[in-house]
N, C-alpha and C positions, 0 to 999 in steps of 0.2 A: 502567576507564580512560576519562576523558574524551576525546569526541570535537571540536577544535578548529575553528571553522569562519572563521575571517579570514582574511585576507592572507597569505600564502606569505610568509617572510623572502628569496627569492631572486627575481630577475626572469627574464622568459623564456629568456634569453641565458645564466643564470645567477652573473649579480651578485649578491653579499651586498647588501640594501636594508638597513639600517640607520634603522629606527622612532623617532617621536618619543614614542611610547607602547608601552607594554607589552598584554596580553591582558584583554579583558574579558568577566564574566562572561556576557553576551547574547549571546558569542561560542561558546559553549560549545553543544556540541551534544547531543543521546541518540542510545542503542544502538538499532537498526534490531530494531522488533519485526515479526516475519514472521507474519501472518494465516495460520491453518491450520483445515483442517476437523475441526470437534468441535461441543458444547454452546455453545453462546452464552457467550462469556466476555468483556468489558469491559474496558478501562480508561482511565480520565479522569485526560487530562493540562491541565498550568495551561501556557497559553504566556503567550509576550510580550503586555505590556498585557491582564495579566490575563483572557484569553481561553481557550476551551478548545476540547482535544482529543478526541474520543472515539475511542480507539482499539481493533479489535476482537482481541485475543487469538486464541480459536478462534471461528468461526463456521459454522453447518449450515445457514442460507437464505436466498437471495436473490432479490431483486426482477428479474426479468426481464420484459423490452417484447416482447411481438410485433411486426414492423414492418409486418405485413400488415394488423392490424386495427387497431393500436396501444393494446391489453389489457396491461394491468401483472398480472402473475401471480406471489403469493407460493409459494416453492415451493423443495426439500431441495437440495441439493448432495451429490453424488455423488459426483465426486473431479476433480483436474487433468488434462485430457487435454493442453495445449499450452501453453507460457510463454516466449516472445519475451525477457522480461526475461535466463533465468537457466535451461538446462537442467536443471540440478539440481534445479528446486523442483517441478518437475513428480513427482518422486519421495517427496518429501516434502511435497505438497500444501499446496506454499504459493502463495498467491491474494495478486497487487497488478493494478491495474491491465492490461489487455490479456490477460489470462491467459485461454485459452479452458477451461469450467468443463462438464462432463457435470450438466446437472441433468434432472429428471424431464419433462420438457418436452424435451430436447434437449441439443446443445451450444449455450452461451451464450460472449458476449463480457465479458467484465469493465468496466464503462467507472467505475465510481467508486474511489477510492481507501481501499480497508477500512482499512488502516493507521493512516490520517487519520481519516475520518467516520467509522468503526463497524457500518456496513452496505455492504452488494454491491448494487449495480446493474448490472446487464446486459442486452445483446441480442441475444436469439434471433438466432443464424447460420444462413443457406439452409442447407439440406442439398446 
């Protein structure tokens, strides 16, 4: 089923708005793909004006910062210790932004959007 993303037919009060046009196709939205820990797995979306997505399927490593030294260190994923988003996905090891990640270095902070770009960027949290 398509996911719709314009204008509400009703206003906040709850009036019927009555459109001088109908649904367009750039209106239209996709299914929410949930980044989860596995094999590196892809995929490449076409957006608007022909631009693109990389979006990551499953993925097993990510780019974490030190803030002490500020050292970019490639490095495994573990599993979801903490998710602000969505208690749930912490059980099902789904990773978006904010999601605090156990990797081999530590727990990390999530600060890119794997969804979107296709890789995890994060930072090292004090212990």
């Amino acid at each position: 089923m398509a996911l719709w993303q314009g204008n509400s037919r009703r206003s906040r009060t709850g009036r019927r708005i009555r459109y001088a046009r109908g649904k367009r196709k750039f209106e239209i939205g996709r299914e929410q793909l949930l980044p989860t820990i596995g094999p590196t797995r892809l995929k490449k979306i076409r957006t608007m004006g022909n631009n693109r997505k990389t979006r990551a399927k499953t993925i097993d490593v990510a780019y974490v910062v030190n803030p002490e030294d500020n050292k970019t260190t490639k490095t495994e994923i573990l599993s979801v210790k903490e998710n602000a988003a969505n208690i749930h996905y912490v059980r099902r090891n789904i990773m978006n932004k904010g999601a605090i990640i156990e990797t081999k270095l530590g727990k990390a902070k999530i600060t890119s959007r794997p969804g979107q770009t296709g890789t995890i960027n994060a930072v090292l949290v004090s212990k």
